[in-house]
C-alpha positions as CSV (number, residue, x, y, z in Angstrom):
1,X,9.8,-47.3,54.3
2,X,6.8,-48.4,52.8
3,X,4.8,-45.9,54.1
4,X,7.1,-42.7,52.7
5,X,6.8,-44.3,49.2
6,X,3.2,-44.8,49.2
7,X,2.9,-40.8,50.2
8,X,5.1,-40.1,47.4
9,X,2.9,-41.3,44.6
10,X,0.0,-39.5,46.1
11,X,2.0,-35.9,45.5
12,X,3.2,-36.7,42.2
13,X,-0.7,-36.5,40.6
14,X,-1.5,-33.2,42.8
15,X,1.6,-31.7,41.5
16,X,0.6,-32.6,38.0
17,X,-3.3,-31.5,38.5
18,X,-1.6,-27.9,40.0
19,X,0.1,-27.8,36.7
20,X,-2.2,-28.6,34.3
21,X,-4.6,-26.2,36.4
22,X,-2.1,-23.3,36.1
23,X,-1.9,-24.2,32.4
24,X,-5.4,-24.1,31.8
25,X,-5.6,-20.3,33.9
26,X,-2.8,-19.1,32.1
27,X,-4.4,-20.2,28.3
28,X,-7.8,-18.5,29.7
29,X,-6.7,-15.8,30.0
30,X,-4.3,-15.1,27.0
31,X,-7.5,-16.0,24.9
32,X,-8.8,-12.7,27.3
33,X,-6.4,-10.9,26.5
34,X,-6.3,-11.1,22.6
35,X,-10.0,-10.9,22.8
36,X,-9.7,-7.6,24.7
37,X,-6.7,-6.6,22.0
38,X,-9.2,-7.6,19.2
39,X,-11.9,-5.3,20.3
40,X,-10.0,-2.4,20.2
41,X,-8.8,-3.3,16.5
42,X,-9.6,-1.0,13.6
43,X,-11.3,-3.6,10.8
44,X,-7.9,-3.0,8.8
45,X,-5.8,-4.2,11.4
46,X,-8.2,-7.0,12.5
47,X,-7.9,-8.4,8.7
48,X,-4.2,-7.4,8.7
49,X,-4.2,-10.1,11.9
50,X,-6.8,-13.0,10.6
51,X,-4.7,-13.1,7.7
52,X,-1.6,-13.0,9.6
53,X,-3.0,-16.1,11.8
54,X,-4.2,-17.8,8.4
55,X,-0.9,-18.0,7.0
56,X,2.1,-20.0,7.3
57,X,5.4,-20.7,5.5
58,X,5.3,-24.4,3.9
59,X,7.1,-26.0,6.7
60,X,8.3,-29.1,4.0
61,X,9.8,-25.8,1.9
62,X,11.7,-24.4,5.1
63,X,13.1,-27.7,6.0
64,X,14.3,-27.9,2.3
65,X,16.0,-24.4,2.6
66,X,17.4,-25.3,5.9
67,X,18.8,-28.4,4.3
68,X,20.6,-27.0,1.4
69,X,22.0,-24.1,3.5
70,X,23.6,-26.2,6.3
71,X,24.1,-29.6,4.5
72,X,22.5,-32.0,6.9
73,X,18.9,-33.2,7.6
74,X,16.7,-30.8,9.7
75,X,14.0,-32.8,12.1
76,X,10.5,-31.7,11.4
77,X,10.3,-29.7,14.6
78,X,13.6,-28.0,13.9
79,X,12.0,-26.4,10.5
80,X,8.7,-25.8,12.2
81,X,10.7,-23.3,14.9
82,X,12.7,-22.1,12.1
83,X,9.7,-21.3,10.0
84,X,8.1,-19.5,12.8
85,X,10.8,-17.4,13.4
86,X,10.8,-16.7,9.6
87,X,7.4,-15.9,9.6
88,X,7.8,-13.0,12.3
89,X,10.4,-12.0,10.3
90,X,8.2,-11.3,7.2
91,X,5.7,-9.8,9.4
92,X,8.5,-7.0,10.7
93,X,9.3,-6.7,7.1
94,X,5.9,-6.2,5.6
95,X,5.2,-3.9,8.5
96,X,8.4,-1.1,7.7
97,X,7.9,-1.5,4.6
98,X,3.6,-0.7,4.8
99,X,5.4,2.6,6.6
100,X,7.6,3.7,4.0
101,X,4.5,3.5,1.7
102,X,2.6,5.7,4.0
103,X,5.4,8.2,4.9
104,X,5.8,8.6,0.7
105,X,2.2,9.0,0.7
106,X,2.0,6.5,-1.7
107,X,-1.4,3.3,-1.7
108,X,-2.2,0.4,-2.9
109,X,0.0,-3.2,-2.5
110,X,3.6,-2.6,-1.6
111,X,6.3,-2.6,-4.0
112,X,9.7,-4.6,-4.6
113,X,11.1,-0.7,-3.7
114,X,9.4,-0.6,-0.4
115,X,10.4,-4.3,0.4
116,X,13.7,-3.4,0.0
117,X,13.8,0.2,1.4
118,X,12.2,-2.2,4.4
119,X,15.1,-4.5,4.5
120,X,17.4,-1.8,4.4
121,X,16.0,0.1,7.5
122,X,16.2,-3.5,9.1
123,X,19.6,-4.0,8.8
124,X,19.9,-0.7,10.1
125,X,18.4,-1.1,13.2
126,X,19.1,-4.8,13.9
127,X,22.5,-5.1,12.3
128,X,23.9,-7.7,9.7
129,X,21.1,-10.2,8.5
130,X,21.8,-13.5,7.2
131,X,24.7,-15.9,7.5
132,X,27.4,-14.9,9.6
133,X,30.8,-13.2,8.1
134,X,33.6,-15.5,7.9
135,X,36.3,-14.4,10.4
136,X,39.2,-13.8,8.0
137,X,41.8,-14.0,10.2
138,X,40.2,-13.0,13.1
139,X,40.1,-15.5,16.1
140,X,36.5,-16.4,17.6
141,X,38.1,-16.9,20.9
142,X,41.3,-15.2,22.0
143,X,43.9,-16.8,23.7
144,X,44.6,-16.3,27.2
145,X,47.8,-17.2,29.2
146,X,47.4,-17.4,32.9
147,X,50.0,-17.5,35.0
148,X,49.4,-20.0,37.6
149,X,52.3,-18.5,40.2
């Protein structure tokens, strides 16, 4: 018995060195593959992406926000997630918005008008954003009756 638990041990740190190998192979070659995609960048969109990467919502802000909304404390992690989701959401934003400038023909920074006409195509597309509607007599789940003859 001895034996089987000795040989168990020993496949435990390969496992862990295939893993950590795979993870190292994989990071390789995502930093690659945004070299590759960074190449091919006009300098535009290559400062339109350093200062994307720069940038980052004040996670101690977030967790604030989260707080007030939903009336209990937030972990740290739980407003770091939360404040990256945020953040792609801005960038989506910023980006429709950046095209209803250029489809008016219109330059410079964007405007509270093209923020909103943004938002607006958003919801569009996506559906209802922000908190949820109340149900208002509306059941979440319906109920069922089974007959069990």
């Amino acid at each position: 018995m001895e034996d089987e638990g000795e040989g168990d041990d020993e496949l435990f740190p390969a496992m862990a060195d295939d893993d950590y190998s795979a993870q190292q192979s994989w990071n390789s070659q995502s930093k690659d593959n945004l070299k590759v995609l960074m190449d091919h960048f006009s300098s535009e969109q290559y400062d339109r992406f350093e200062a994307y990467r720069r940038h980052a919502l004040p996670k101690q802000g977030v967790r604030k926000v989260i707080q007030q909304t939903v009336g209990t404390q937030v972990s740290q992690p739980v407003a770091q997630i939360v404040a990256g989701f945020a953040k792609v959401f801005v960038g989506e934003i910023v980006e429709k918005a950046r095209a209803v400038q250029a489809r008016r023909g219109e330059t410079g920074p964007l405007s509270p008008d093209h923020l909103r006409e943004a938002y607006r195509m958003y919801q569009e597309e996506t559906g209802r954003v922000g908190a949820a509607r109340p149900l208002r007599g509306k059941k979440a789940f319906r109920s069922m009756t089974l007959d069990w003859r």
